[in-house]
C-alpha positions in Angstrom: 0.0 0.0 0.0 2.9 2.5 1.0 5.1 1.8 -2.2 1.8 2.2 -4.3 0.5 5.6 -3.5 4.1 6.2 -2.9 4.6 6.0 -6.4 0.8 7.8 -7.3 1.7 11.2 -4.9 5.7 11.0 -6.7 4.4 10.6 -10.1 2.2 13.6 -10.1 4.0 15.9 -8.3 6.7 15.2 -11.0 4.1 15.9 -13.6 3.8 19.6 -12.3 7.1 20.5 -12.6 8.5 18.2 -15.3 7.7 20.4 -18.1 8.7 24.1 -16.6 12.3 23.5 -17.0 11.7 21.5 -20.2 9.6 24.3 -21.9 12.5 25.4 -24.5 12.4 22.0 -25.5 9.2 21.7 -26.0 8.4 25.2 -27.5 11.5 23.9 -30.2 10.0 20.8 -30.7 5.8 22.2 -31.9 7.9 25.1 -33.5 6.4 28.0 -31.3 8.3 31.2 -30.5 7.8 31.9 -27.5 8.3 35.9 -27.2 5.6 36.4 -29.7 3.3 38.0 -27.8 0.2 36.3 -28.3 2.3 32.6 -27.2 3.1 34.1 -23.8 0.0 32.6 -22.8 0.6 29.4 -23.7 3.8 29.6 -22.2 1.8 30.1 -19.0 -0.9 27.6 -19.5 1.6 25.1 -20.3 2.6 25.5 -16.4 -0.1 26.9 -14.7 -3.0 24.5 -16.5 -2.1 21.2 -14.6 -1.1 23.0 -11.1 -4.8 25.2 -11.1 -7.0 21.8 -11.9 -5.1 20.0 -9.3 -6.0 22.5 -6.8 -9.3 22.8 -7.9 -10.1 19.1 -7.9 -8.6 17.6 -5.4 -11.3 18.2 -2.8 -13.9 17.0 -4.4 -12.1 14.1 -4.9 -11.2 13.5 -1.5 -15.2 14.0 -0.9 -15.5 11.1 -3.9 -13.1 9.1 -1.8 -15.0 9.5 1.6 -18.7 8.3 -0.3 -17.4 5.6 -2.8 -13.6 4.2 -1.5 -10.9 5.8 -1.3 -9.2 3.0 -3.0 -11.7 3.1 -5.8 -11.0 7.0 -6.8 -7.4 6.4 -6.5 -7.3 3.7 -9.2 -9.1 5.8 -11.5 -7.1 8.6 -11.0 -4.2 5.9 -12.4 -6.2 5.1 -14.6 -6.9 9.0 -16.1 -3.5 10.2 -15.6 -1.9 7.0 -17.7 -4.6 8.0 -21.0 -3.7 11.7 -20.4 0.5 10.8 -20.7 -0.1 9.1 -23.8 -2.3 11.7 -25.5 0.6 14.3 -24.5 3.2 12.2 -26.1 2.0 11.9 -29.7 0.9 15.5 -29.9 0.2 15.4 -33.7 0.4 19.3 -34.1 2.9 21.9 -34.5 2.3 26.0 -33.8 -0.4 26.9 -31.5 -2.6 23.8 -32.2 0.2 21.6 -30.7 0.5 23.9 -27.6 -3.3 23.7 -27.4 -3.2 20.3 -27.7 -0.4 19.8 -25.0 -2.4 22.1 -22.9 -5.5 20.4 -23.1 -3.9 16.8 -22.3 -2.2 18.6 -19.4 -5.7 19.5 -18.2 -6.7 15.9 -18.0 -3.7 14.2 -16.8 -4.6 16.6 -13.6 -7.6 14.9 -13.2 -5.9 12.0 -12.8 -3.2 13.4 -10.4 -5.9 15.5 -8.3 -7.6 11.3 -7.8 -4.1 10.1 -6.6 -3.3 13.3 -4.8 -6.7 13.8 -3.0 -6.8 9.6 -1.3 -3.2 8.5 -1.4 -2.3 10.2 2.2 -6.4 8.9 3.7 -5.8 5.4 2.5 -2.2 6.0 4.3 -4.2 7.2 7.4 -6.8 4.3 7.7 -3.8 1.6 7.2 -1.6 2.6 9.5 -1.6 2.9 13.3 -0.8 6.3 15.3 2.2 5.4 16.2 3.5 4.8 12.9 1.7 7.2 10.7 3.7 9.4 10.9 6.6 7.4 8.9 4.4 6.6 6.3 3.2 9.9 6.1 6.6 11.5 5.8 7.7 8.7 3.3 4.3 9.4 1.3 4.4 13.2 1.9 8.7 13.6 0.8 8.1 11.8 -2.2 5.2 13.9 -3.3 7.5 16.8 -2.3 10.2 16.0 -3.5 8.5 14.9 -6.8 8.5 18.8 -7.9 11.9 18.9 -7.4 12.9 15.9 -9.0 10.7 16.7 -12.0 13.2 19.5 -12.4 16.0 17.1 -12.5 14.5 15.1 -14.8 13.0 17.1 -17.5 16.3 18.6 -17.7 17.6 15.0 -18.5 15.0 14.0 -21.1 14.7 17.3 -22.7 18.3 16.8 -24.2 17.1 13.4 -25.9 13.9 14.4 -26.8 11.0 16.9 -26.3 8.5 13.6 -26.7 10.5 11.7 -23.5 9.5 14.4 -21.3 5.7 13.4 -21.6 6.9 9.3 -22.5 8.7 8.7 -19.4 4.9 8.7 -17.4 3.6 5.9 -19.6 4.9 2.8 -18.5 5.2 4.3 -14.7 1.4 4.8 -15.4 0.7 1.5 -17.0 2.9 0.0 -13.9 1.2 1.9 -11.0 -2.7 1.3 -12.8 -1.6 -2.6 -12.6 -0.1 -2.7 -9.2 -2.9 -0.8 -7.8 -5.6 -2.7 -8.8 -3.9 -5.8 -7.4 -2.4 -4.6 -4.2 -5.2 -2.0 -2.9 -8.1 -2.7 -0.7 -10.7 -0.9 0.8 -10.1 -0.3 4.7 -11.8 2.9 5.6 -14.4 3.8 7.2 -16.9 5.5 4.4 -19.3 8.3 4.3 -21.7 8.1 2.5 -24.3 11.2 1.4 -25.1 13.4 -1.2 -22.4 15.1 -3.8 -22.4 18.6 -3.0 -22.9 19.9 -6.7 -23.4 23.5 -5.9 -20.3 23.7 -3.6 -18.4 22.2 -6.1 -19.1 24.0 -8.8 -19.1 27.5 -7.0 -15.7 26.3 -5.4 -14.4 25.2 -8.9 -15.7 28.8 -10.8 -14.2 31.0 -8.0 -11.1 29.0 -7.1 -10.1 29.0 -11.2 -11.0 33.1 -11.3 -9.2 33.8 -8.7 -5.8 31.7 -9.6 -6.3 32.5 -13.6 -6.4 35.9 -12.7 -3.7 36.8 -10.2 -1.8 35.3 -13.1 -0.3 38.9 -14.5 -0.6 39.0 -18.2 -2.5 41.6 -20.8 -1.5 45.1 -22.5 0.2 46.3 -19.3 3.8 45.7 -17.9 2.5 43.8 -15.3 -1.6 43.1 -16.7 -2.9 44.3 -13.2 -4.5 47.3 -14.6 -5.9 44.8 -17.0 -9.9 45.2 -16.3 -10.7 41.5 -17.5 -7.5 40.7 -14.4 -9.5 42.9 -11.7 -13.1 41.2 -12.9 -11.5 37.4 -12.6 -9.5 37.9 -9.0 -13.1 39.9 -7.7 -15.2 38.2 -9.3 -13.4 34.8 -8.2 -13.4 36.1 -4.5 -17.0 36.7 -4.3 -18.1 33.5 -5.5 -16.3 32.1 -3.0 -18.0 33.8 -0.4 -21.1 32.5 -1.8 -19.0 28.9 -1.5 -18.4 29.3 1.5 -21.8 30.5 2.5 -23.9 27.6 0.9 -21.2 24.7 2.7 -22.3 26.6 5.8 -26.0 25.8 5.0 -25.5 22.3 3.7 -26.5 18.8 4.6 -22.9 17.1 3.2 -20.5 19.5 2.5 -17.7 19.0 0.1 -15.3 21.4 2.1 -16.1 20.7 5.5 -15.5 24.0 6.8 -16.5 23.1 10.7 -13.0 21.3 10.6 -11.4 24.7 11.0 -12.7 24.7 14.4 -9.9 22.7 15.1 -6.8 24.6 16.0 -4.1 22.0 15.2 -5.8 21.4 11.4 -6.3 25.4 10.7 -3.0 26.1 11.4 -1.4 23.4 9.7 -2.9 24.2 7.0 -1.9 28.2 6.8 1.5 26.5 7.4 1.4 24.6 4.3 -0.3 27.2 2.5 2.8 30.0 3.1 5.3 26.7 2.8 4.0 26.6 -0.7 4.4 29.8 -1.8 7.8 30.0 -0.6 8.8 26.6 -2.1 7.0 27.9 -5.8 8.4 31.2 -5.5 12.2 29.5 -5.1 11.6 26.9 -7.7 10.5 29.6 -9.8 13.8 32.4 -9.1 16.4 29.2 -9.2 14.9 28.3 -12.8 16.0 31.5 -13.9 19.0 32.6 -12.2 20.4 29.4 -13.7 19.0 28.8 -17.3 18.9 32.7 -17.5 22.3 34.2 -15.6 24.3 32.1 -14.0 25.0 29.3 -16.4 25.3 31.0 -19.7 28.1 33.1 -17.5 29.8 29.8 -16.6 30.5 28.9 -20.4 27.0 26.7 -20.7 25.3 27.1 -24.2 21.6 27.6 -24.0 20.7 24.2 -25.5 22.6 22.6 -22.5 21.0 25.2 -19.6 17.8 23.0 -19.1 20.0 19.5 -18.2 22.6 21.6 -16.0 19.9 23.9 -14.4 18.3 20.4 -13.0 21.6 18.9 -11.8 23.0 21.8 -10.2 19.7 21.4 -8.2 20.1 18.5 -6.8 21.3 19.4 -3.1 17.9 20.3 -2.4 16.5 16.9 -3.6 19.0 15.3 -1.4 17.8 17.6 1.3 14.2 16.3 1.0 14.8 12.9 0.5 17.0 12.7 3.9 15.0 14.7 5.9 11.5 13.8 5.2 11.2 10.3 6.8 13.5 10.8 9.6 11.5 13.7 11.0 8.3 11.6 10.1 9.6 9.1 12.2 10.9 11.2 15.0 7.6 13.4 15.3 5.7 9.9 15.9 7.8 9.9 19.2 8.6 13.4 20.0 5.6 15.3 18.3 5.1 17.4 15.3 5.5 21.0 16.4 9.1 20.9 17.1 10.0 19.4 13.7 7.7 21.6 11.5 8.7 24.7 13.1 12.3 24.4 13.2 11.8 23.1 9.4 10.2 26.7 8.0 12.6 28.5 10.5 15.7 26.8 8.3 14.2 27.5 5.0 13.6 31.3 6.1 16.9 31.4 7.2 18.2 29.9 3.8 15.9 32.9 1.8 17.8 35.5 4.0 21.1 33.6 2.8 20.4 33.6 -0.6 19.4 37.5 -0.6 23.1 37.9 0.5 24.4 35.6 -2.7 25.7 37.6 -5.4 24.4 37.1 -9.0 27.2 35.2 -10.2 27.8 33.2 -7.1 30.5 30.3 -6.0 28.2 27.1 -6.4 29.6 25.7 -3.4 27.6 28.9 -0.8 24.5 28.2 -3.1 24.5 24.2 -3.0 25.2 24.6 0.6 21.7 26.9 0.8 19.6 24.9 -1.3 20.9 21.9 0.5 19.8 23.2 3.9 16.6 24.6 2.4 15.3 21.0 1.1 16.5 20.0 4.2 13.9 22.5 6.1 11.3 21.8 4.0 11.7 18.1 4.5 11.4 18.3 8.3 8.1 20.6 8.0 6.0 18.9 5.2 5.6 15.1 6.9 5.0 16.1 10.6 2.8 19.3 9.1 0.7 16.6 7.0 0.5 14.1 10.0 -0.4 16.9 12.3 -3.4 17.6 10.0 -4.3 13.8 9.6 -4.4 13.2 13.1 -6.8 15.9 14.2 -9.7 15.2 12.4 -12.1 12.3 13.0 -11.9 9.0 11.0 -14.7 9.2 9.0 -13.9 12.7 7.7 -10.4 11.7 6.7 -10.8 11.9 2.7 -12.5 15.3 2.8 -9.5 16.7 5.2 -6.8 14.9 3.0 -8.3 16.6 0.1 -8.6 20.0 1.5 -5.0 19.9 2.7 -4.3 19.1 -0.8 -5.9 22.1 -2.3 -4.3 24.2 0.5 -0.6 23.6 -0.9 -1.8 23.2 -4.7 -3.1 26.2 -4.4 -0.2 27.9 -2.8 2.2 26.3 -5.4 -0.2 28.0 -8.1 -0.3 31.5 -5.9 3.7 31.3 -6.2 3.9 31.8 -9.8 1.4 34.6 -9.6 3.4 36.6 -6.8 6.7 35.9 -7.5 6.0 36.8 -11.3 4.5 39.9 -10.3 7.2 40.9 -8.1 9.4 40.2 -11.2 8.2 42.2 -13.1 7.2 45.0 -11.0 10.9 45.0 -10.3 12.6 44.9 -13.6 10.2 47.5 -15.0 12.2 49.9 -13.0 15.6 49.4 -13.8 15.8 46.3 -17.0 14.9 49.7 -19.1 17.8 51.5 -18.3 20.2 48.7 -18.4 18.7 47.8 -21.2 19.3 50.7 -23.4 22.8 51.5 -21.9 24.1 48.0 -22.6 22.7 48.1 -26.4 24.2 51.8 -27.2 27.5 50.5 -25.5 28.3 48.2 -28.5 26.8 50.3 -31.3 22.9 50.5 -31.2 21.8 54.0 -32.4 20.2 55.3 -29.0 17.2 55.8 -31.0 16.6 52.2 -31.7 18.0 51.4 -28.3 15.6 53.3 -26.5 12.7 51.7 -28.1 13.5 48.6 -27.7 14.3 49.8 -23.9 10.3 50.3 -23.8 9.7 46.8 -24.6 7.6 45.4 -21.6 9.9 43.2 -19.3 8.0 40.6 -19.7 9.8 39.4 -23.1 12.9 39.6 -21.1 11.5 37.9 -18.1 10.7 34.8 -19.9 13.8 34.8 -22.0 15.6 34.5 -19.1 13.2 31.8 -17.8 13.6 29.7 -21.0 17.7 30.2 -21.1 17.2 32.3 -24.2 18.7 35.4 -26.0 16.2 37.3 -27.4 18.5 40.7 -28.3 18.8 39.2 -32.0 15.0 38.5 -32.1 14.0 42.0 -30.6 16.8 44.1 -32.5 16.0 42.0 -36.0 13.3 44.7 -37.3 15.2 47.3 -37.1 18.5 45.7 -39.2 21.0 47.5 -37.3 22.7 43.9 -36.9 24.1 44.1 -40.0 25.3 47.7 -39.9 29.0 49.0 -39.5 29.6 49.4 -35.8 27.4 47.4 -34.1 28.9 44.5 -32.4 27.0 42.0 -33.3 28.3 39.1 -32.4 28.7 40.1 -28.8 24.8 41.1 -28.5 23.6 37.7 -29.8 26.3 35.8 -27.9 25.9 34.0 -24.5 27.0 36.2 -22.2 25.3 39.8 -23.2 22.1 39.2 -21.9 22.9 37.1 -18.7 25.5 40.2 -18.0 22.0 42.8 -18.9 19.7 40.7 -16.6 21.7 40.8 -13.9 21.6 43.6 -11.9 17.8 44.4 -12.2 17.2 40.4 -11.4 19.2 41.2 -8.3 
């Protein structure tokens, strides 16, 4: 039971990160340019899509779980997730029909992973005794933490053979884990049977999607928040989920039960987990960039090879997770949960505070040393926090709390993008213009030209340096002054021009 939703929680959490480090790949592969400005968006889909279903769904599957078996949801969820990796992999397309395509596959394989997600950590909870649940939990819980960053790793490792292998590599783990489950899982819960909440559900869904689709910062704008269709989805989102949370108040068998915030130990938990997830997106997120975008093409990598070293030079924190998760699951069974999660987060703030300090174009050992200690934080929080949460609600209400504790972090991962993307880009719209323009007029670009493409918004530049990618040739390319006496060409299409521009306003 442990090595099989073991493998379910590890295989989609993989799934959520596998394909943002893999995107120039991919965008290569379907032929899509990725600064045009209409593909930004699918640039963001691409990522966003399978996090915002995840943490849409997984609650009402956890509700699923609770009325029908918890076993039975999960080996759908196999089941779905298997169909949607084989659909992804023979993406017939090219242009904006394949992205579509790949997005829309995304989509379902999240239905699959919200199944898995929202019952692997219940059926944990109903097999194992008190006194070892917490093991389990931290085995279960590091995987599927871990998971997003070993899908770092290892889209960085398949991208290099082929864009296809990122999506292929799921299909026989699928096929293997859809097998095994059906053979190995039984039903040992206690169930609850009632009525599907359709209304909450479907106002949760429509408000939860407004709100994360929204606080997503895209449109005409710098930034998009001035964008009115922005404001309308982020307030329009919120108040549908005061109407949510108004008709689970009034109902008979709520899919979020929200009288399980009357207990201390679950609410605060889960705000825990919620600010954990943030943080954790938000530093996926900045690494992914400082690497692909800065630090590597500084260090002689050529962008083709940024994706494959970006994942390995990210492996301390993986080792940090996998160490530290089931050893402070184990220990918390004896010693209690507080002390572990607490001194977890308190590492992993102290590691953000050390990595403020880094310079740009730091010595690898300070920064392996960081990310090292931070998985190692995060792996002493995330098993005792989950167990914590397990443990303080009754029996039979075990799916719908393991399915709300799923949303909490999903949601927070998806939140991360939004906030740290923002921040982003309200920070380089201050000061990429200026070292934008200086840098091009320093080898040769008329100031006129210069200053224009100065205006461009940051965003172009912001996902450039997300996708380990150049763009100087593609934005100075209208204009022709490439080709004209003076201008130093070579050095503004090289490697290290634009790592050198982005680096003091990404600082």
């Amino acid at each position: 039971m442990l090595s099989n939703t073991t493998l379910g929680v590890l295989m989609a959490t993989i799934n959520a990160s596998i394909v943002m480090i893999s995107l120039p790949a991919i965008f290569s592969g379907i032929h899509l340019n990725p600064l045009q400005p209409g593909n930004v968006s699918y640039l963001l889909w691409m990522i966003m899509g399978y996090m915002l279903v995840t943490a849409v769904l997984v609650t009402g599957f956890g509700r699923l779980g609770d009325m029908l078996g918890r076993v039975r949801i999960y080996n759908a969820g196999f089941v779905v997730f298997s169909i949607g990796a084989v659909a992804l992999a023979l993406d017939p397309w090219t242009g904006g029909q394949g992205a579509m395509w790949l997005i829309g596959w995304r989509l379902v394989q999240a239905v699959g992973g919200s199944m898995l997600f929202a019952n692997s950590t219940a059926i944990i909870t109903d097999t194992f005794p008190a006194d070892r649940r917490g093991m389990a939990l931290g085995i279960n819980q590091v995987a599927g933490m871990a998971g997003s960053f070993l899908g770092l790793i290892l889209g960085g490792l398949l991208a290099v053979v082929h864009w296809r292998a990122v999506f292929f590599v799921s299909v026989p783990i699928g096929i293997a884990g859809t097998i095994w489950s059906y053979l190995s899982l039984h039903e040992s819960g206690t169930r609850n049977p009632g009525r599907f909440d359709v209304w909450g559900n479907v106002t949760f869904a429509v408000g939860l999607t407004a709100v994360l689709a929204g606080i997503q910062p895209y449109g005409d704008s710098s930034t998009g928040w001035t964008n009115p269709a922005v404001l309308a989805a982020i307030i329009g989102g919120a108040l549908v989920l005061v109407v949510f949370g108004i008709i689970e108040l009034h109902s008979a068998a709520p899919m979020f039960n929200l009288s399980l915030f009357r207990i201390r130990a679950f609410t605060m938990a889960n705000i825990a987990s919620l600010l954990a997830a943030i943080g954790r997106g938000g530093l996926q997120f900045m690494l992914i960039i400082w690497l692909q975008g800065i630090w590597l093409p500084l260090h002689g990598y050529s962008y083709e090879q940024t994706p494959l070293w970006a994942g390995i030079y990210m492996v301390p924190i993986t080792i940090g997770f996998l160490v530290a998760g089931p050893l402070s699951g184990i220990l918390s069974d004896r010693f209690g949960a507080r002390l572990f999660a607490t001194l977890g987060l308190s590492i992993v703030a102290a590691t953000f505070v050390g990595l403020m300090l880094l310079p740009v174009d730091f010595p690898y050992w300070v920064f392996a040393l960081l990310t090292g200690l931070s998985g190692i934080g995060s792996g002493m929080f995330s098993s005792p926090n989950r167990s914590a949460i397990m443990n303080s609600v009754p029996a039979r209400e075990r799916g719908s709390a393991s399915g709300m504790a799923g949303t909490v972090q999903n949601a927070g991962n998806s939140l991360s993008i939004g906030v740290f993307f923002s921040l982003m880009i309200i920070g380089l719209s201050t000061s990429l213009p200026h070292a934008l323009s200086s840098g091009l007029s320093s080898n040769g670009v008329p100031a006129s030209v210069a200053a224009r493409i100065a205006q461009t918004p940051p965003v172009s530049s912001l996902f450039a340096a997300f996708l380990g990618y150049n763009p100087i040739g593609t934005l100075l390319a209208p204009s022709g002054v490439l080709n004209r006496a003076g201008v130093n060409a070579p050095a503004l299409t090289g490697k290290e021009f634009f790592p050198h521009l982005m680096a003091a306003p990404f600082h």
